[in-house]
N, C-alpha and C positions, 0 to 999 in steps of 0.2 A: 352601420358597421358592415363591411363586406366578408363575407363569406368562401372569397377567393384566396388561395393558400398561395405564397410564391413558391417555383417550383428551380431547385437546383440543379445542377449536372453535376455528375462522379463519375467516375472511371470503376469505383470501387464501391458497395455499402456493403461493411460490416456487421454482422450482428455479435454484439458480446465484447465489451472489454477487458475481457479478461488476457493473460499470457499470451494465448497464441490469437487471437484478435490482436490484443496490443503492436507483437511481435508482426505481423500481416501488414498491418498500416504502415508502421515506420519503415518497413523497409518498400511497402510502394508509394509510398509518398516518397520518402528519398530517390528511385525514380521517376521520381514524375507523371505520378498515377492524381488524381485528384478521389482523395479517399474520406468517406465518411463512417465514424463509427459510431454504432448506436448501442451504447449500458443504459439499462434502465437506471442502476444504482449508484456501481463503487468504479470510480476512476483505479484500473489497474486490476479488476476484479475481486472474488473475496480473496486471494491469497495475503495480499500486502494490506488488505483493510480488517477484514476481520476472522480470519481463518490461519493459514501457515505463520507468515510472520508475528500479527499480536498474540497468539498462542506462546509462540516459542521467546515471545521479548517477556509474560510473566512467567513462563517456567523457568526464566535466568535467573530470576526473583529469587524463588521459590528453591531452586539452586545454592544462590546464595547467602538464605537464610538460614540451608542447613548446613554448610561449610559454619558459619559464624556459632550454631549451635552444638556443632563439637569439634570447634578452635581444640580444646586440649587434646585432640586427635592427631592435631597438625602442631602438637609442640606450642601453643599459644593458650595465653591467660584467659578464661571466658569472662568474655563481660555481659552486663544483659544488654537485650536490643528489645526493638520492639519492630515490627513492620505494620507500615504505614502505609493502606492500599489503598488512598487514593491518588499517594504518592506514584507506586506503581503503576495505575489504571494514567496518570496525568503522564510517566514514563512512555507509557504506551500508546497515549493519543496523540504525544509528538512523535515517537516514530512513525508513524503511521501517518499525520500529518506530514511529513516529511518526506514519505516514499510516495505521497500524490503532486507534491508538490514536482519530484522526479520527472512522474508521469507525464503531466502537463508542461513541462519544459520543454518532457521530447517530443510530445505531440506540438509545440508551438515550433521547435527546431527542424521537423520534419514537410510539417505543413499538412498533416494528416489534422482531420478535424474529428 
């Protein structure tokens, strides 16, 4: 087994995927920067994986479990409900799935690695 590491060329190494890492690549890889970015973890940082946006996708929940809990507030019949968090928690792994899947489009569309 060799011991010798192959060794790239960049124009660019990033440290940190997050926003303004993100936002740094694409726009120098779209011109023509040959850019690499190094996250240890979360494609996109924590905002879009597990901090700003999955916060705010179960506080909609949470939102709207209290509109439905005084409907007769808003002129409507109350029914019961029940919430179902792994419904919400499953809610939130596809957004969240779905905002890396973003990521990595624009990092393929760019050509930032």
């Amino acid at each position: 087994m060799s011991t010798r590491t192959s060794l790239e060329d960049f124009d660019l190494v990033i440290l940190g995927g997050g926003t303004g890492g993100t936002v740094a690549a694409w726009t120098f890889a779209t011109q023509g920067q040959r850019v690499a970015v190094i996250e240890r973890k979360y494609v996109g940082g924590s905002c879009p994986n597990i901090a700003c946006l999955p916060s705010k996708n179960v506080i909609h929940s949470t939102k709207v479990a209290s509109y439905l809990r005084r409907s007769e507030e808003f002129g409507m019949a109350k029914r019961d409900f029940t919430v179902d968090m792994r419904v919400v928690r499953e809610r939130k792994r596809r957004m969240v799935s779905g905002w890396n899947d973003v990521y990595l489009e624009n990092y393929r569309k760019t050509g930032a690695e």
